[in-house]
C-alpha positions in Angstrom: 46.8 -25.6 135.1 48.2 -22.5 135.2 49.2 -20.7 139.3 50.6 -18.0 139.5 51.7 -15.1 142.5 49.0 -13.2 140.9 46.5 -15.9 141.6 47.5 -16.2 144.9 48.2 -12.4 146.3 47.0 -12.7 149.9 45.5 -9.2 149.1 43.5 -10.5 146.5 42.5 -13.1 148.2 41.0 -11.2 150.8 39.3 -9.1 148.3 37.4 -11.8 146.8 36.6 -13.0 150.2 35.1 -9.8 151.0 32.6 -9.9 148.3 30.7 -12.8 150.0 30.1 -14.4 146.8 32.2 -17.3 146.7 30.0 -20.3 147.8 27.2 -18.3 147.7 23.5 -18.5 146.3 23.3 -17.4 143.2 21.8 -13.8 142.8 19.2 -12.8 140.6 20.5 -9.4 140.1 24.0 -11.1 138.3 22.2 -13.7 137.0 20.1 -11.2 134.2 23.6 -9.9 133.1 24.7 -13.9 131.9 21.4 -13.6 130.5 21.6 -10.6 128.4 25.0 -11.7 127.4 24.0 -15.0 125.9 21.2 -13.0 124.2 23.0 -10.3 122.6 25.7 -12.6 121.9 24.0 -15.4 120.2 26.5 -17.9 122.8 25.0 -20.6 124.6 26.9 -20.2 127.5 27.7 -17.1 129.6 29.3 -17.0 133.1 30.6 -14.9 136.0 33.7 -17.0 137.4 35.5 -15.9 140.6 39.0 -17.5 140.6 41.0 -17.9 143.7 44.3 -20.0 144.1 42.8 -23.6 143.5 39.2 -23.0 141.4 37.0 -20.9 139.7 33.5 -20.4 140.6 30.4 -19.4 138.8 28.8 -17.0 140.6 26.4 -16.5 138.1 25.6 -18.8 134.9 23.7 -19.2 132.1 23.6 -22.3 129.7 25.6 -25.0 132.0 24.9 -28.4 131.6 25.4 -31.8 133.8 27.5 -31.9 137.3 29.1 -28.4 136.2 25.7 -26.5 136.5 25.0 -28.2 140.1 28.3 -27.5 141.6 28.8 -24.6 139.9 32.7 -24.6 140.5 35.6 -26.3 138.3 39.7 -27.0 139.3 41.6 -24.1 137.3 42.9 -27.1 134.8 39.5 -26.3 133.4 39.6 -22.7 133.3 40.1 -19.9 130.8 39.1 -17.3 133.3 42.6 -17.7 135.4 44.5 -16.2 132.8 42.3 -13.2 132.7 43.1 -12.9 136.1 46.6 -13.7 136.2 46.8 -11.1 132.9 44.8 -8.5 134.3 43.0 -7.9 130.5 40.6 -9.5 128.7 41.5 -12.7 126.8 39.9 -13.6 123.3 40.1 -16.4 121.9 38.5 -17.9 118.5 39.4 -21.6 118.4 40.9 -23.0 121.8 42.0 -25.9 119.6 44.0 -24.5 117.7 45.5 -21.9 120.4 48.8 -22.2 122.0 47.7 -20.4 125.2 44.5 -22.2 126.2 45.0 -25.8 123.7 45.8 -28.0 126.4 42.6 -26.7 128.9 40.5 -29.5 130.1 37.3 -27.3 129.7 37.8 -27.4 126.0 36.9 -31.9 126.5 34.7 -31.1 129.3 32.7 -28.3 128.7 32.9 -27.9 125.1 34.7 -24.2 125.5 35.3 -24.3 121.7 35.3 -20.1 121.8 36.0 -17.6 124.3 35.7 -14.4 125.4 36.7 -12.8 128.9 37.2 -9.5 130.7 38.1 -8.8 134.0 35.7 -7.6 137.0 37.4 -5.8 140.0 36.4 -5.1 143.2 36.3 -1.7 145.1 40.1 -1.5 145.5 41.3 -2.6 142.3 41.8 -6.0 142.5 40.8 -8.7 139.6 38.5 -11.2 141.2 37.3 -12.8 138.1 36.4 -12.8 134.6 33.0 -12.1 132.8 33.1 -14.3 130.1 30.9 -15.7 126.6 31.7 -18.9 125.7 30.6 -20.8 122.0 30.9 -24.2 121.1 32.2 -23.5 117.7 34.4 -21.8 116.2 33.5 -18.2 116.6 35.7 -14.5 115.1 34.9 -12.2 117.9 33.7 -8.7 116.5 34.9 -5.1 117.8 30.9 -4.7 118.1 30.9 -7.9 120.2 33.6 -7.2 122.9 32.5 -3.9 122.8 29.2 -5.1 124.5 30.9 -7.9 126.5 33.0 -4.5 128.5 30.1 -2.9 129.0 28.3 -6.0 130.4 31.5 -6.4 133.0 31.0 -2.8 133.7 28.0 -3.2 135.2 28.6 -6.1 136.9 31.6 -4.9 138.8 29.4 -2.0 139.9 26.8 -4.2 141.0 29.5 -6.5 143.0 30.8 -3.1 144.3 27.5 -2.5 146.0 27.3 -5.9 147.0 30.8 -5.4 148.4 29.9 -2.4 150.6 26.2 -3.5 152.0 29.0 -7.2 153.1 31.4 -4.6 154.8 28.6 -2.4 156.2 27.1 -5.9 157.8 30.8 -6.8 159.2 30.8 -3.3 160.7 27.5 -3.1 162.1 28.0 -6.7 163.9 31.4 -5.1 165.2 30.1 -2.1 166.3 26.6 -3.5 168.0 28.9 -5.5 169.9 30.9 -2.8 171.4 27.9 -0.7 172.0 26.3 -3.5 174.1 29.8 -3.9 175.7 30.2 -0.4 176.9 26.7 0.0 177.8 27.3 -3.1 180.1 30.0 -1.4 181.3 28.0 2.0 182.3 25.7 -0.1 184.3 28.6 -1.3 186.2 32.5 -1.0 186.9 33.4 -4.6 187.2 36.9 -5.2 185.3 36.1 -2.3 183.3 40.0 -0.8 183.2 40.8 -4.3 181.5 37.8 -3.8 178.7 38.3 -0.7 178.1 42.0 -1.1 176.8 40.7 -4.1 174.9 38.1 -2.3 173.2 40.5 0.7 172.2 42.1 -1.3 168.9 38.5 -2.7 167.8 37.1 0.6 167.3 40.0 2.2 165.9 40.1 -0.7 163.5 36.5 0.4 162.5 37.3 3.8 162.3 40.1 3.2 159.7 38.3 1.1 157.9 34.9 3.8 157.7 38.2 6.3 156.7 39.4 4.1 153.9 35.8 3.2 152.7 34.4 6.9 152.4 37.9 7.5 150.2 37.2 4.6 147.5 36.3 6.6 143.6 34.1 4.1 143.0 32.1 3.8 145.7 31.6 8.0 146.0 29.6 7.2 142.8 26.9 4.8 144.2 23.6 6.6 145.3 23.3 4.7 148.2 27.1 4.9 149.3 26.8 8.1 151.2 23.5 7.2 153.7 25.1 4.0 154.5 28.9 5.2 155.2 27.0 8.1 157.5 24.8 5.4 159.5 28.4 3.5 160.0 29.7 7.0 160.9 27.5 7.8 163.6 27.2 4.0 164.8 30.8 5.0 165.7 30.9 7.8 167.1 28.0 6.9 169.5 30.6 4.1 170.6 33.6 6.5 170.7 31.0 8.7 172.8 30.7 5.6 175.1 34.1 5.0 175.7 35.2 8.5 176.0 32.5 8.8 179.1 33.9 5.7 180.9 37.8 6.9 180.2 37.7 10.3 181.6 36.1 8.7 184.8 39.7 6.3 184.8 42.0 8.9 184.2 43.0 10.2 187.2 44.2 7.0 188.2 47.6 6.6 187.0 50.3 8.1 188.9 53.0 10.5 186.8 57.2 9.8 186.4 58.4 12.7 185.7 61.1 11.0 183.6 58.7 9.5 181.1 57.4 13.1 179.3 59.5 13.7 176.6 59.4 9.9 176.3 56.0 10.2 176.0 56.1 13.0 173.2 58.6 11.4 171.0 55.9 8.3 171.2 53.1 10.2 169.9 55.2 11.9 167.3 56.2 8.2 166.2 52.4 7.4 165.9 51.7 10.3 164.0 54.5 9.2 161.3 52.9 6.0 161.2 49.7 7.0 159.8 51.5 10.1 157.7 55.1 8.9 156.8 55.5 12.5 154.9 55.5 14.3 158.0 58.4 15.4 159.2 57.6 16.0 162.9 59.9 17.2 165.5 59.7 17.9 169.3 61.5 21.3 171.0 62.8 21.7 174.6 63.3 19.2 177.6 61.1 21.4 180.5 62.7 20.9 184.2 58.9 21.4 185.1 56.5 18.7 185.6 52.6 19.1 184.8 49.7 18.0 187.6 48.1 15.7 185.5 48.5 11.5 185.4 50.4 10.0 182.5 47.5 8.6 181.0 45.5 11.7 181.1 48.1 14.0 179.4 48.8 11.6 176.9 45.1 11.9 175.8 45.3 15.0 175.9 48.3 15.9 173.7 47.5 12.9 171.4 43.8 14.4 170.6 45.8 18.0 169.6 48.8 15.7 167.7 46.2 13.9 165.9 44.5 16.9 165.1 47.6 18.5 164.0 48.4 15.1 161.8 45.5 15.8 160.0 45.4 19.1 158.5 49.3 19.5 158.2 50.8 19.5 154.7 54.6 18.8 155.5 55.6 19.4 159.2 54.0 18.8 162.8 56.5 20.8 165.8 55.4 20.1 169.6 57.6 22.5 171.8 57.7 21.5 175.5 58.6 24.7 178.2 58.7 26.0 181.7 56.4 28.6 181.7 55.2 30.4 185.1 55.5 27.5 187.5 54.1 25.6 184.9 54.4 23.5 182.1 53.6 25.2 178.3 52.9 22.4 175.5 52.3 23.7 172.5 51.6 22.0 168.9 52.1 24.1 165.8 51.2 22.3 162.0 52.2 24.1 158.5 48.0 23.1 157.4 45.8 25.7 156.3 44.7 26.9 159.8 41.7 28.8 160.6 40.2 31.9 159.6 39.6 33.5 163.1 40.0 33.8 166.3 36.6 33.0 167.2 37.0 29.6 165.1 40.2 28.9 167.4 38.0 29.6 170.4 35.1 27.2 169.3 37.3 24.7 167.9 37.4 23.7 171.7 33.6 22.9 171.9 32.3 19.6 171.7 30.8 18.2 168.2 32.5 21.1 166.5 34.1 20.2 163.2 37.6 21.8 161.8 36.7 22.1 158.0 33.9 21.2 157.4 34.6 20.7 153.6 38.0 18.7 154.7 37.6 15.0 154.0 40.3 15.0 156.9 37.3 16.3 159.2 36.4 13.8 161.8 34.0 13.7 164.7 34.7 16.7 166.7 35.7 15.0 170.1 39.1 15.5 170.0 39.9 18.5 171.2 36.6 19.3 173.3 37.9 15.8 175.6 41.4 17.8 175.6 39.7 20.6 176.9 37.9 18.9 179.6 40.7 17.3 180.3 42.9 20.3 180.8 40.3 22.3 182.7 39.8 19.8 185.2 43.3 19.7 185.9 43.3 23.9 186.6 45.4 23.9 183.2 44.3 26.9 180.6 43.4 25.9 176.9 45.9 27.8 173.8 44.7 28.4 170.4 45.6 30.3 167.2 47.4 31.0 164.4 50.9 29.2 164.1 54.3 31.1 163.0 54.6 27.8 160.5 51.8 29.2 158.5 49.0 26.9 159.8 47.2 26.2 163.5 48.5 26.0 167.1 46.7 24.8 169.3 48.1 23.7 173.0 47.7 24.2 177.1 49.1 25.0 180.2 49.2 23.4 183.2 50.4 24.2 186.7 53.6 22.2 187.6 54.3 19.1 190.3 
């Protein structure tokens, strides 16, 4: 029995959890492809095995016989799939009796694996779950003709577990989402402990949103028909939550009191945040204002994190917020070295609520950002700053009066 660190990558792991195959019923759609192998092969046995760090499991089979073809799972001491796993390429093999690598293999007693041939199927991310495999009990010389066809057959099946994949995630998703939604509408009907919820509900949805983020972004999945509808239906599941949230944390934020000590605290934490998600950035803050703004802690740093995030996005190299006293005020202003807009009147509108910076830009998000930064800074008699930045990109920033 062969383990291995490849065999048991946490990461991998995960990835072959995420599938929901393992356990599962089988699946007429993976089923047909053992089928057509065995057919086109001339093999009596063909078989889809998932391996994780302890067994390998048929997750589709054709030509099983006895306790094998009920439980449809066998230790690794009986499989040749690990090693394509472990190997990351296909393994042939035309006498496993005879063959130092796979001689000693229990399957070869068991389950009469005589000959073999296995490739690897990968998930959405590049991981090797498994092996799509043919399997003769004889003696068999493998053509180019026949592996040829055994590659394309494991093509198609790691697109069809790729789909499978992505309909399991979009069912994770959903439940998450439909469970905030209910909770924020909940709390709309009714303030009880909502300050509490709120802040617990912040890390769930961003969760979501990085993960919508990093699933819109996978090659392989830009390629499936059905891909785009059902990323867009997460999308907007989302941002109706986001909505949600938004509505009940404008109503809170107002109730935090401001130390004057803690802004340039404050900055330097959500420039540490934005190297977090964009470790190429080299961002920097300018100036140490004696003046303090009117406007809560909790409130400005919504505020100026919406225009830093926005910033993080669309900058190539460099994020700069400059901090100054500015006609018994305060002047905050954030300036990226991204491509900017084309006009003024796109600066002025980039303030307005659903509207999207770039449309073409797979860094585009939601639009709320900046139109909560705006109604944020209004309220607090503050004016809204906008244009073209000196670093070659956008600047965007506000004023507000001082304490």
């Amino acid at each position: 029995m062969m383990t291995s660190d490849a065999l048991a990558d946490p990461d991998r792991l995960a990835a072959l959890a995420r599938t929901g195959l393992m356990d599962g019923e089988l699946r007429p759609s993976l089923q047909r492809f053992t089928r057509i192998a065995s057919q086109a092969l001339g093999v009596p046995v063909s078989l889809l095995s998932l391996v994780d760090d302890h067994r390998q499991f048929f997750a589709a089979a054709h030509g099983l016989e006895g306790p094998i073809a009920l439980s449809r799972q066998t230790p690794l001491s009986h499989s040749f799939c690990q090693q394509v796993v472990h190997r990351r390429e296909a393994l042939i093999v035309e006498d496993a009796r005879a063959d130092d690598r796979v001689r000693t293999n229990l399957a070869i007693e068991h389950m009469r694996v005589i000959a073999y041939a296995g490739t690897p199927v990968v998930d959405s991310r590049g991981h090797v779950i498994g092996s799509f495999c043919a399997i003769d009990h004889r003696p068999r010389s493998w053509s180019p003709a026949d592996l040829a066809l055994l590659e394309d057959i494991a093509a198609a099946v790691t697109r069809e577990i790729v789909l499978l994949e992505q309909i399991q995630d979009q069912t994770v998703f959903d439940d998450r989402i439909a469970h905030t939604n209910a909770e924020l509408e909940r709390l709309l009907e009714g303030d009880r402990q909502m300050h509490s919820v709120v802040h617990d509900l912040r890390s769930p949805l961003q969760v979501i949103r990085l993960g919508l983020d990093d699933l819109a972004q996978v090659p392989s999945l830009q390629t499936l028909p059905q891909s785009g509808r059902m990323i867009a239906l997460m999308q907007r599941s989302v941002l109706h939550a986001v909505t949600l949230l938004e509505g009940i944390d404008q109503a809170q934020e107002r109730s935090d009191g401001w130390n004057s000590g803690e802004l340039v605290t404050l900055v330097d934490g959500l420039l540490d945040e934005a190297r977090m998600t964009a470790p190429h950035l080299l961002t920097r803050r300018i100036g140490y204002p004696r003046v303090m703004p009117r406007l809560d802690s909790r409130a400005l740093r919504r505020a100026l994190g919406n225009i830093i995030e926005n910033a993080r996005r669309f900058a190539c190299q460099s994020v700069v917020v400059t901090l100054a006293d500015d006609d018994d005020g305060i002047r905050i202003l954030v300036d990226d070295d991204g491509a900017g807009l084309p006009d003024e009147a796109a600066y002025a509108a980039a303030w307005q609520r659903g509207v999207r910076l770039h449309e073409d830009s797979a860094q585009s998000q939601t639009g709320l950002g900046l139109s909560i930064t705006a109604d944020l800074i209004t309220s607090a008699s503050g004016r809204l700053i906008a244009g073209p930045s000196g670093r070659g990109g956008a600047r965007f920033g506000f004023w507000l009066p001082g304490s």
